[in-house]
Backbone as numpy.savetxt, mean C-alpha at the origin, in Angstrom:
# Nx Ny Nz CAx CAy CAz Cx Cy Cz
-10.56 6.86 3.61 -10.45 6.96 5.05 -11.76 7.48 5.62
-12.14 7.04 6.57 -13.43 7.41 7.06 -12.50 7.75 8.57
-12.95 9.45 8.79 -13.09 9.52 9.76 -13.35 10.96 10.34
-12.79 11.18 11.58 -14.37 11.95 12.94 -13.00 12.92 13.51
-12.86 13.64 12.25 -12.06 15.23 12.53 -10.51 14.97 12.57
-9.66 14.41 11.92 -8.59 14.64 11.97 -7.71 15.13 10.71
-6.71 15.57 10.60 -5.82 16.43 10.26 -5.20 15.79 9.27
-4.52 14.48 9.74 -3.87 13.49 8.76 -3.18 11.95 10.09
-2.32 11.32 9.23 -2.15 10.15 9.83 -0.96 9.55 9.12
-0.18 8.38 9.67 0.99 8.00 9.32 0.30 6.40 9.30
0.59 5.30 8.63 0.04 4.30 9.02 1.51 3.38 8.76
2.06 2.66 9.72 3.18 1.63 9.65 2.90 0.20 10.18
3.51 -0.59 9.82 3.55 -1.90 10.43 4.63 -2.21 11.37
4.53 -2.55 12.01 5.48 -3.02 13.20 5.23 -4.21 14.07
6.23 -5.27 13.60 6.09 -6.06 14.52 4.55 -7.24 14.41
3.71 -6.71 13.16 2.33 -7.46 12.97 1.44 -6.56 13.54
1.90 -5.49 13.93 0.82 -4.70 14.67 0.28 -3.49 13.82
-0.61 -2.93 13.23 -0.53 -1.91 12.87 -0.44 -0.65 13.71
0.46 0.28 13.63 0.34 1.63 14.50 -0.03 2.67 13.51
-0.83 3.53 14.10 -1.36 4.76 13.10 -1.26 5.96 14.21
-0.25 6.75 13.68 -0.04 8.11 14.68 -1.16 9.04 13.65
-1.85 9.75 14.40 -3.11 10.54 14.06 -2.55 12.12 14.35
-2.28 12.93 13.71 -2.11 14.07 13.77 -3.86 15.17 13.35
-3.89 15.85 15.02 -5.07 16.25 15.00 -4.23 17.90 15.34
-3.54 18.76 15.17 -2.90 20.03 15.82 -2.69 20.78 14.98
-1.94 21.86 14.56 -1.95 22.53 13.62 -0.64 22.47 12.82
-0.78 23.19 11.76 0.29 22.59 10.64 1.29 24.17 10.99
2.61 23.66 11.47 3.46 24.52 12.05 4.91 24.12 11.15
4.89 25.08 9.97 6.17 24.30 9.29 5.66 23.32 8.33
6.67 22.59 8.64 6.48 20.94 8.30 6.28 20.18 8.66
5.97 20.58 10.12 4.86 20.11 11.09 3.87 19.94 12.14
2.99 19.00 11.97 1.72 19.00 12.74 1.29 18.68 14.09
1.17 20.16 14.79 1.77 20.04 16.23 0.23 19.05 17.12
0.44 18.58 18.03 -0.58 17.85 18.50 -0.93 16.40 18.14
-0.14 15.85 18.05 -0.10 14.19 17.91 -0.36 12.98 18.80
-1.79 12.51 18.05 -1.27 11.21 19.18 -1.13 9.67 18.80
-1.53 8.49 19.40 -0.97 7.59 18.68 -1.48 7.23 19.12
-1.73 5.48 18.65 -2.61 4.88 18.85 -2.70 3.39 18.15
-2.78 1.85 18.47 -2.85 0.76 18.29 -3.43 -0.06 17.49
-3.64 -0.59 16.11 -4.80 -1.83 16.06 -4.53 -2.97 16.88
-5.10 -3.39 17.56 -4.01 -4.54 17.87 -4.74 -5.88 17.39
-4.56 -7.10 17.87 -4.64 -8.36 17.44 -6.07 -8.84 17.22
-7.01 -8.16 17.60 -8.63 -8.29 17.49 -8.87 -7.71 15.91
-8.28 -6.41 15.90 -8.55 -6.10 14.72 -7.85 -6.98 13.66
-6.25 -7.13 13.52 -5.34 -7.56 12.85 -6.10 -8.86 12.57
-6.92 -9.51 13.03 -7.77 -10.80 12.98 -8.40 -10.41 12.00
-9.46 -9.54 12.18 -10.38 -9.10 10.44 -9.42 -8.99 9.64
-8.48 -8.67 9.30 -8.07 -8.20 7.98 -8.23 -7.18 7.75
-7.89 -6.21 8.28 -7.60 -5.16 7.78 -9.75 -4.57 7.19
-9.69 -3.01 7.26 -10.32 -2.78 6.93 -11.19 -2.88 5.65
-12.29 -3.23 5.47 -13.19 -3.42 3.92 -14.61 -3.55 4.39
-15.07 -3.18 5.14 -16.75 -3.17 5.86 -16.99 -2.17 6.77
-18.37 -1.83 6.78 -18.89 -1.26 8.22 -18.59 -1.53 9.69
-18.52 -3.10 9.29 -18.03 -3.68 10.90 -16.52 -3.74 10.84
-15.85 -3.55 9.40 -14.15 -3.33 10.81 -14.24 -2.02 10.91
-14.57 -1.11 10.31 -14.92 0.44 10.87 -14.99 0.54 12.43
-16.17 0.19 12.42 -17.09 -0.14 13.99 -16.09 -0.72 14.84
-15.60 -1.36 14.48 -14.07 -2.39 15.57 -13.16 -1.59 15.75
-12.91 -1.02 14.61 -11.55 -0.42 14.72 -11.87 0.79 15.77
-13.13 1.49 15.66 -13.43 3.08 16.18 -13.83 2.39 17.82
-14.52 1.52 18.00 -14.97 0.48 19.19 -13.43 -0.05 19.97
-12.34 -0.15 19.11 -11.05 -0.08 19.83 -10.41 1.02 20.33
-10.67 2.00 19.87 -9.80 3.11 20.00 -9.64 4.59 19.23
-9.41 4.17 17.86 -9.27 4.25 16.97 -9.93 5.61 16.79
-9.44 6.81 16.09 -10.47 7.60 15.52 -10.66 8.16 13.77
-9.94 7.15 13.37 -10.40 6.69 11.84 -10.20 5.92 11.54
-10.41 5.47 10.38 -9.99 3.85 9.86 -9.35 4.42 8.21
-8.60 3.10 8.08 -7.87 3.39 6.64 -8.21 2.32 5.68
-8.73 2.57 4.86 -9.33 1.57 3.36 -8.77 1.68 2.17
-7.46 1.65 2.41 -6.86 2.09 1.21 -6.87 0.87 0.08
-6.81 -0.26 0.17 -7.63 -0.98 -0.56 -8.69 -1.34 -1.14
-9.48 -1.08 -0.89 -11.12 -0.97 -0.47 -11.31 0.45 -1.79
-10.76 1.19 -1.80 -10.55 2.40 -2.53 -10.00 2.32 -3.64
-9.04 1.82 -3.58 -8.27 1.63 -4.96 -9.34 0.57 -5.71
-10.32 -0.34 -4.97 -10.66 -0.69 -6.09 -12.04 0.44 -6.34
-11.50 1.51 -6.21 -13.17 2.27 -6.40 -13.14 2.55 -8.09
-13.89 3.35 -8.93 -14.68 3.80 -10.30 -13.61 4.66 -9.97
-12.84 5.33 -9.62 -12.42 6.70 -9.38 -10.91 7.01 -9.55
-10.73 5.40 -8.77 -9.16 5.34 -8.66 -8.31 5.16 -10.17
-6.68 5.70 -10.44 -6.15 5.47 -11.59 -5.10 4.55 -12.17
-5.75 3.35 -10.66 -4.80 1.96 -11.30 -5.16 1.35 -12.74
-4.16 1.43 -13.22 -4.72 0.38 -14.36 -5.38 -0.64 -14.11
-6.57 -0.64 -15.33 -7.70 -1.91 -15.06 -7.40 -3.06 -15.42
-6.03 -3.40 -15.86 -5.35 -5.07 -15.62 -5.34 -5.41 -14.04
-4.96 -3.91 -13.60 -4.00 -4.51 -12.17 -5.54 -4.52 -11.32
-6.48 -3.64 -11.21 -7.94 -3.97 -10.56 -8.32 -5.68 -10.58
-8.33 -5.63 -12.09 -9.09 -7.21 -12.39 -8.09 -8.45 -11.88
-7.04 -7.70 -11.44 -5.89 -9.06 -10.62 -6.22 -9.39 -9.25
-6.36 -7.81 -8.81 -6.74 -7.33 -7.44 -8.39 -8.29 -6.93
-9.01 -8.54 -7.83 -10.46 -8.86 -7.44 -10.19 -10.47 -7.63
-9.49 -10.97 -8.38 -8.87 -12.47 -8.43 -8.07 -12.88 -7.32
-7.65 -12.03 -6.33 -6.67 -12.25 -5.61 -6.67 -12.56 -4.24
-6.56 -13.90 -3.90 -6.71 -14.44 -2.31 -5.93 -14.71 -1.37
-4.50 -14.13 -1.79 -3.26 -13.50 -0.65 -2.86 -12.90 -1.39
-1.53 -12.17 -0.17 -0.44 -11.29 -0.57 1.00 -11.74 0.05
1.69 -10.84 0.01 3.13 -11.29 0.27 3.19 -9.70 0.61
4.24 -9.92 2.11 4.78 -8.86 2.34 6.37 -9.27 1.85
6.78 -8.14 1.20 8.31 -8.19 0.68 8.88 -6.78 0.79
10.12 -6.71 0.34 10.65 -5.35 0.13 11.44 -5.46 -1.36
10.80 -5.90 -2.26 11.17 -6.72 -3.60 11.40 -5.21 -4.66
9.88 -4.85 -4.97 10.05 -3.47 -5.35 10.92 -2.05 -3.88
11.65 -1.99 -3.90 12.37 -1.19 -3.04 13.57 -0.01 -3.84
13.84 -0.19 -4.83 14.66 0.50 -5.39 14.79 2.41 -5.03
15.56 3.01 -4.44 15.59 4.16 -3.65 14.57 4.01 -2.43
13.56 2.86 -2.15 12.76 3.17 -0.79 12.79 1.55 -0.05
13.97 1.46 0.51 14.19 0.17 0.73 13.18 -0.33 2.60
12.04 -0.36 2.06 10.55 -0.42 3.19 10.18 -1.47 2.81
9.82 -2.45 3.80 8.29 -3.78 3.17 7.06 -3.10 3.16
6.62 -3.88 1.76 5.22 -3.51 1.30 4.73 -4.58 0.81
3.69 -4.12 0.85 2.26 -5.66 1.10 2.01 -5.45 -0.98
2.28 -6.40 -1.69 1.37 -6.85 -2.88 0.88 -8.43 -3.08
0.40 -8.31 -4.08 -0.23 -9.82 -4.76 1.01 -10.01 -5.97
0.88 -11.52 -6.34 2.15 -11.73 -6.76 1.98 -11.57 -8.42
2.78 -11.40 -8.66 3.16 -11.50 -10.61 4.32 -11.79 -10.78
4.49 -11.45 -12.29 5.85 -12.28 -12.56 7.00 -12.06 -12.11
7.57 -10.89 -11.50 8.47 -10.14 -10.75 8.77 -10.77 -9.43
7.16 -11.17 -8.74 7.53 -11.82 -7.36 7.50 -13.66 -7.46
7.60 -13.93 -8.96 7.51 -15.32 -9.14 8.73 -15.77 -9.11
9.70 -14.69 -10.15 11.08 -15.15 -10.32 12.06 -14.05 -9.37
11.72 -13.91 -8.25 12.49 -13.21 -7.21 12.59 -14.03 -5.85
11.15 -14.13 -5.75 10.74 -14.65 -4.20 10.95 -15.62 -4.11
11.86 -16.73 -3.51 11.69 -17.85 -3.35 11.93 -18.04 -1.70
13.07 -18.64 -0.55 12.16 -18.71 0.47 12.28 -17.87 1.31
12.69 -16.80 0.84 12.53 -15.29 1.70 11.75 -14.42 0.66
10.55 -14.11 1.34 9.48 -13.29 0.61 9.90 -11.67 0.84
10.85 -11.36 1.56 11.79 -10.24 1.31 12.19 -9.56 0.42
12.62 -10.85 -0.58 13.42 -11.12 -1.89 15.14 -11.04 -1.49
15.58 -11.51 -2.96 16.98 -11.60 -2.26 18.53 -10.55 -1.54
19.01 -11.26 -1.05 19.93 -10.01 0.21 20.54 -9.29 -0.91
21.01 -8.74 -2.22 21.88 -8.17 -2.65 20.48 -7.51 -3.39
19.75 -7.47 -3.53 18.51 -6.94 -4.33 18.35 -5.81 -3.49
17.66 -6.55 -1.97 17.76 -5.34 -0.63 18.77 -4.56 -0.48
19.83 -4.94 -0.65 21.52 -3.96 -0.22 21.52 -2.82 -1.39
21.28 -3.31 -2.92 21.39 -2.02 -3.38 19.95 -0.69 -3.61
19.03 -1.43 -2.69 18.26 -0.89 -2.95 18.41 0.13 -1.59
18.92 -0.36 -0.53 19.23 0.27 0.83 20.52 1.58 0.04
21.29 0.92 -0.97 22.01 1.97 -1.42 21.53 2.99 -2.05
20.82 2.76 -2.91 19.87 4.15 -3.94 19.43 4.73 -3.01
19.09 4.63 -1.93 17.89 5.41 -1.10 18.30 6.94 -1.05
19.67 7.41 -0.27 20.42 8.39 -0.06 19.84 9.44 -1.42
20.24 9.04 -2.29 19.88 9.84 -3.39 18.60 10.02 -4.05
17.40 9.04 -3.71 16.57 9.17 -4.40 15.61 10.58 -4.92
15.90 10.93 -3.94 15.14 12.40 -3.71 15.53 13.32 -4.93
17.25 13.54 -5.46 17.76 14.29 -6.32 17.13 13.53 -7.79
16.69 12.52 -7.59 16.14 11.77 -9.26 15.28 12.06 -9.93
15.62 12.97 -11.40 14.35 13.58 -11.66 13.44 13.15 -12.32
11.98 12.95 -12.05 10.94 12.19 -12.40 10.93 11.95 -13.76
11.65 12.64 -15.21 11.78 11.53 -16.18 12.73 10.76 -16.11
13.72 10.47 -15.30 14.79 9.51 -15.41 13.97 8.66 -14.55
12.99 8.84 -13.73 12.18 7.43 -13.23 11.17 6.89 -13.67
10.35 7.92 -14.75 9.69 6.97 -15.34 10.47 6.01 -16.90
11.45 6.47 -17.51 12.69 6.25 -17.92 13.18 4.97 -17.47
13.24 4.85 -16.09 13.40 3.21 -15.49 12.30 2.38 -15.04
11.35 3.04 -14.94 10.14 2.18 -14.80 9.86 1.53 -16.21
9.87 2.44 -17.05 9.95 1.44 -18.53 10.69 0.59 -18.94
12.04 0.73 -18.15 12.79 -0.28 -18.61 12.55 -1.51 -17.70
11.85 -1.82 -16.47 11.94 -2.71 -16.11 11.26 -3.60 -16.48
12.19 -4.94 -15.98 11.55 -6.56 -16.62 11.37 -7.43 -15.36
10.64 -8.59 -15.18 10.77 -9.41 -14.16 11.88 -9.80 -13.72
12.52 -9.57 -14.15 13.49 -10.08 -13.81 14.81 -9.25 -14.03
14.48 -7.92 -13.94 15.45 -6.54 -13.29 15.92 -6.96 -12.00
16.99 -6.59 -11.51 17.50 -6.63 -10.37 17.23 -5.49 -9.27
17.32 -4.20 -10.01 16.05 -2.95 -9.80 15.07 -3.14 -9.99
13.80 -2.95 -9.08 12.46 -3.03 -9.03 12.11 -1.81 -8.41
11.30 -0.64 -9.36 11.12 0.37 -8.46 9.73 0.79 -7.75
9.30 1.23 -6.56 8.03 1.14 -6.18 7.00 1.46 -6.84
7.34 1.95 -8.10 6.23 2.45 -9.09 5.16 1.16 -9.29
4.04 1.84 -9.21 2.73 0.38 -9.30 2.22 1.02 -10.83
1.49 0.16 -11.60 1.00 0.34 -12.80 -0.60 1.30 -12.58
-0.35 2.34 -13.22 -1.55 3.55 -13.28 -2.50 3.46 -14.96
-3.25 3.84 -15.07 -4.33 4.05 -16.43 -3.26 4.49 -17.22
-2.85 5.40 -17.01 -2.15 6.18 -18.04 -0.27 6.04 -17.75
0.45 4.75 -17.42 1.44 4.60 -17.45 1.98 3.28 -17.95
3.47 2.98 -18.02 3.54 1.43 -18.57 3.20 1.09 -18.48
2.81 -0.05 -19.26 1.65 -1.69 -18.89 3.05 -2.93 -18.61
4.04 -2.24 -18.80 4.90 -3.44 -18.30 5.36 -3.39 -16.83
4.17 -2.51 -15.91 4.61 -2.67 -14.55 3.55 -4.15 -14.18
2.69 -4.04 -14.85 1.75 -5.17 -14.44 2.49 -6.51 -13.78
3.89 -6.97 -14.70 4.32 -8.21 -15.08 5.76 -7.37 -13.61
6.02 -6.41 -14.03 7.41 -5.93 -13.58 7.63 -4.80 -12.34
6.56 -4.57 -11.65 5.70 -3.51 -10.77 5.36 -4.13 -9.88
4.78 -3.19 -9.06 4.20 -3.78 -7.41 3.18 -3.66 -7.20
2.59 -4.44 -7.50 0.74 -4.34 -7.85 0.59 -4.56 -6.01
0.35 -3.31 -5.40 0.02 -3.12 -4.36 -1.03 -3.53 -3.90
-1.15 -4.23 -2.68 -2.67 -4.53 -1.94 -2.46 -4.50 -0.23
-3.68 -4.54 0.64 -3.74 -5.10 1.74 -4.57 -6.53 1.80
-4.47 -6.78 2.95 -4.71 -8.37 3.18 -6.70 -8.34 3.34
-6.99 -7.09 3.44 -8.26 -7.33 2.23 -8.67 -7.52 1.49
-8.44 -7.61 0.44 -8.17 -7.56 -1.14 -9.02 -8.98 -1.41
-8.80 -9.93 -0.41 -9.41 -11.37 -0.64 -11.16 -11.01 -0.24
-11.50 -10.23 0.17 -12.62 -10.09 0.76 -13.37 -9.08 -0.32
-12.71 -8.32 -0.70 -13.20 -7.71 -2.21 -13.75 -8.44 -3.40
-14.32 -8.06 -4.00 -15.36 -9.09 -5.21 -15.68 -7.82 -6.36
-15.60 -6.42 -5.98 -16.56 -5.30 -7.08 -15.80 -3.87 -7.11
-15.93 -3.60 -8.23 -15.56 -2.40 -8.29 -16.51 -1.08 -7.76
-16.49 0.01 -7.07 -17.41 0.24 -6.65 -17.56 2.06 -6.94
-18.25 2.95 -7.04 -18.26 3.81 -7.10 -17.24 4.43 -5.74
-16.50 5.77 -5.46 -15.97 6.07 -4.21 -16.99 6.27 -3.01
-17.93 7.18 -3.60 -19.13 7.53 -2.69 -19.52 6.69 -2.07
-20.06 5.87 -2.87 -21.17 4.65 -2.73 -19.94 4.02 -1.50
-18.68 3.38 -1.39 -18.19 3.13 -0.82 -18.13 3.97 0.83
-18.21 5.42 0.75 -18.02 6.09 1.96 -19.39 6.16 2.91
-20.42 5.63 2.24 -21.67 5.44 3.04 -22.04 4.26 3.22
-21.04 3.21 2.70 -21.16 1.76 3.03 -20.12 1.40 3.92
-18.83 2.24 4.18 -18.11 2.08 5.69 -18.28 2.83 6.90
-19.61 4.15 6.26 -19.32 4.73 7.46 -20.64 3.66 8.25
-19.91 4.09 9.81 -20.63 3.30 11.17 -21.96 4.17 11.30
């Protein structure tokens, strides 16, 4: 994230639009008083999402008082995706928004496809309605699930689990999320070509 004094940020999709509420106030509790909000709208949503100096510059030239590269990052020297799922990421010239991996967090999220979204997705990139329903069901509880009974199911999953859980494949975790995981991206990802140091990256987006 590159940016010019703030606190933290929420970033959602809505509607094709990105909204990013910017919390600049103080941390009161559990929460951060002084909020404001704020638009990408369709000029930006045109670049693709952040990965340069100039959507920086657009985005901050709109409004904006940071920008988010969370793609752009993950493919940095630094980050702890597994280096199958990088070298997919740099091959990769779309994505699919779905809610496929959803299991306890039943949200759409943006990945590139593998074998999971080969034999799921067909013509709802959603994935299918009883996949979504029990995944809308786990949600309630997810919170009480204790992190070895989820990595416990992250190992067990196959492409073709009916559970898919948001877990994405890390250096040091299954390698069967690659095939069975949510190899996460934004609709930058096509504009990416290198792996890059983090640094080297934060003085090549800043404006």
């Amino acid at each position: 994230m590159v940016t010019h004094g703030i606190h933290g940020l929420v970033v959602r999709e809505r509607d094709g639009v990105e909204t990013v509420t910017v919390y600049s106030g103080k941390l009161d509790g559990d929460t951060i008083r002084g909020e404001t909000e704020f638009e990408f709208g369709n000029e930006v949503r045109k670049r693709e999402w952040i990965a340069t100096r100039e959507d920086v510059a657009r985005a901050l030239d709109a409004g904006a008082v940071a920008a988010v590269a969370g793609t752009r990052f993950l493919l940095s020297e630094e980050s702890r995706a597994h280096p199958e799922y990088r070298a997919r990421l740099l091959t990769a010239k779309r994505t699919l928004l779905t809610e496929l991996f959803g299991a306890s967090w039943p949200a759409r999220h943006r990945v590139i496809a593998n074998a999971a979204t080969e034999h799921w997705l067909g013509d709802d990139p959603r994935g299918p309605r009883l996949n979504r329903a029990l995944n809308k069901l786990l949600a309630p509880g997810a919170r009480y699930v204790p992190a070895s009974l989820q990595g416990r199911m992250a190992r067990a999953q196959t492409p073709g689990s009916r559970l898919l859980t948001p877990l994405g494949p890390t250096d040091d975790g299954p390698t069967n999320l690659l095939d069975a995981g949510a190899l996460y991206a934004g609709e930058t990802v096509a504009r990416i070509d290198a792996v890059r140091p983090a640094g080297e990256l934060v003085r090549a987006l800043t404006p």
